[in-house]
C-alpha positions in Angstrom: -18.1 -13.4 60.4 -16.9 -17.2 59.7 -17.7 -20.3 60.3 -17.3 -21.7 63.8 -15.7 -25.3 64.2 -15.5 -26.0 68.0 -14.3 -23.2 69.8 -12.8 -22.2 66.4 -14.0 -19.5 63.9 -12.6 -19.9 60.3 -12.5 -16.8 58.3 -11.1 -15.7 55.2 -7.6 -13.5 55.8 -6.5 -11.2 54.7 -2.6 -11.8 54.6 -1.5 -8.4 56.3 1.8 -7.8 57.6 1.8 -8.5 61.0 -0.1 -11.9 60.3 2.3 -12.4 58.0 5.0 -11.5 60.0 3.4 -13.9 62.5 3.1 -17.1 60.5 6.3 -17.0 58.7 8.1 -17.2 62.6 5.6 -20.5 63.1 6.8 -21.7 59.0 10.2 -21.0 59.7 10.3 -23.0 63.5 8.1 -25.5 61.9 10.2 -26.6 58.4 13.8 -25.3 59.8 14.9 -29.0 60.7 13.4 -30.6 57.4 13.9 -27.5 54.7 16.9 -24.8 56.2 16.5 -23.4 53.4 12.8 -21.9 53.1 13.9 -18.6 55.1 12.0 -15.7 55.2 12.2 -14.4 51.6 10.8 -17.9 50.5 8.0 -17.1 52.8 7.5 -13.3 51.9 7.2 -14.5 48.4 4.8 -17.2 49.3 2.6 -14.8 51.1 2.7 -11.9 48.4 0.1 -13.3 46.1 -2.3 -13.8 49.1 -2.3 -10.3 50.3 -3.3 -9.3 46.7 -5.9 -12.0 45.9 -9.4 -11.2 44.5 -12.5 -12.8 46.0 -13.5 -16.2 44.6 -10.3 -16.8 43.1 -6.9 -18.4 44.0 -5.3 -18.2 46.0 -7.2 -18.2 49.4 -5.8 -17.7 52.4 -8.1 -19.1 55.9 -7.5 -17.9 59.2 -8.6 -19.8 62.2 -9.0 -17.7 65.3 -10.2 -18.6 69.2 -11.5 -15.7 71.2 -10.1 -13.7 68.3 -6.4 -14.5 68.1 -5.4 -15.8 64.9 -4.1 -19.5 66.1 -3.5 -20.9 62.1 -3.8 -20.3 58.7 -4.0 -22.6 55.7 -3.8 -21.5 52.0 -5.0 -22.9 48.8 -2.9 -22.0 45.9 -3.0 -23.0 42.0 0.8 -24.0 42.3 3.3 -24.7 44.7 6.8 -25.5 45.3 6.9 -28.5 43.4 7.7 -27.3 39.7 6.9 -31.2 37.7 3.4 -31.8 38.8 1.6 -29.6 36.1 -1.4 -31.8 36.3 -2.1 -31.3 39.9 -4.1 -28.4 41.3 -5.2 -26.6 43.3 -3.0 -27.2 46.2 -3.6 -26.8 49.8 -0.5 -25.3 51.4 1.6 -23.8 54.4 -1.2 -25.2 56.4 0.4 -24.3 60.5 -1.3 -23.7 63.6 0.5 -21.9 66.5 2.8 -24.1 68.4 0.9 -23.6 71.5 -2.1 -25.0 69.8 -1.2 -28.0 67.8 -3.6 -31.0 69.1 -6.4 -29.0 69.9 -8.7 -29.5 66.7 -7.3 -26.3 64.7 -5.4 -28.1 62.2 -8.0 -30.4 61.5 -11.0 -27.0 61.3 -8.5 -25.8 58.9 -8.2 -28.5 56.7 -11.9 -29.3 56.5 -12.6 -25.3 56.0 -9.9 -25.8 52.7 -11.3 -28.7 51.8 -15.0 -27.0 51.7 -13.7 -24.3 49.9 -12.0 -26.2 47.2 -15.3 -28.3 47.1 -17.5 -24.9 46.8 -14.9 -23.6 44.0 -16.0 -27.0 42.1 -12.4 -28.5 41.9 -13.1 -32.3 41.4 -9.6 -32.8 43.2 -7.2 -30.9 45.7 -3.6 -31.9 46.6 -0.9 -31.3 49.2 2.2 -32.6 50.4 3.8 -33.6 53.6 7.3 -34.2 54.9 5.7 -35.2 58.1 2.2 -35.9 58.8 1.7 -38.6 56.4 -0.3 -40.9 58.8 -2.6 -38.0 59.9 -3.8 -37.0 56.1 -4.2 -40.6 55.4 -6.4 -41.0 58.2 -8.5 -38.1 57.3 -8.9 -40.0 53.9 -6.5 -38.6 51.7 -5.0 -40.8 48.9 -1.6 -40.9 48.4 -0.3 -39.9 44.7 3.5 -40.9 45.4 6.9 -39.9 47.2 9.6 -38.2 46.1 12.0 -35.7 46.9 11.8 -32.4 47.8 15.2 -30.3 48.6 16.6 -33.3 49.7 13.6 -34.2 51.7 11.4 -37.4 51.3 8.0 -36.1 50.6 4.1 -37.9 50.1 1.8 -36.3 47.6 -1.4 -36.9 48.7 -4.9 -36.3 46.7 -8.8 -36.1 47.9 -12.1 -36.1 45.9 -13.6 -32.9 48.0 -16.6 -33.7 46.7 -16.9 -37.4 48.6 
């Protein structure tokens, strides 16, 4: 059983292949305008690790469901796509929430859920980055860290303190 947020439950996932095959449709409609190139092989790879993962380790993988539909996942991962940021980990990542449910408090259920998990694992920092919800991060107190590119896309790093 998880932990209900709202009208949300978030559990741990296991990263199965029809969730899989699920949220890579909702990665792919969700980055195709900004990244092209992340197609599904980017995202089988992505999810691989996350249907192997040992309990109490990287990488995670939380599921938000409502009335037991999975409606959004988030993943914290040691690593990801960026390859020069050696410094900076764990990362929360590939955070999306069904199309049909984006303002409804999932997202943010999610990100709180990561962020308690990161904060229970004893990180003293978690990252992530953004191509697009810059404002919304740094109103739920993350620090930016700095912009850069990304495949040809301007990108914020952003930081928090999960322990604050």
């Amino acid at each position: 059983m998880g932990v209900p947020v709202g009208d949300v439950e978030i559990r741990d996932l296991s990263a199965d292949g029809p969730i899989v095959e699920r949220l890579i449709g909702w990665q792919i409609a969700h980055y195709r305008k900004a990244f092209p190139s992340f197609d599904r092989d980017d995202w089988l790879d992505f999810y691989a690790p996350l249907m192997r993962r040992h309990h109490g380790s990287l990488p995670v993988l939380l599921g938000a469901f409502v009335e037991g539909e999975c409606t959004g996942t988030v993943a914290i991962v040691e690593r990801d796509d960026l390859d020069d940021v050696d410094g900076y980990t764990p990362w929360i990542a590939a955070m999306i929430v069904d199309p049909e449910r984006r303002g409804s408090g999932t997202g943010t259920a999610l990100l709180e859920a990561a962020v308690t998990r990161c904060r229970d694992m004893r990180f003293e920092l978690v990252y992530l980055w953004t191509h697009d919800m810059q404002d919304w991060y740094a109103q739920l107190g993350w620090e930016k860290v700095e912009e850069r590119s990304f495949r040809n896309v301007s990108i914020t790093i952003f930081k928090l303190d999960p322990i604050l």
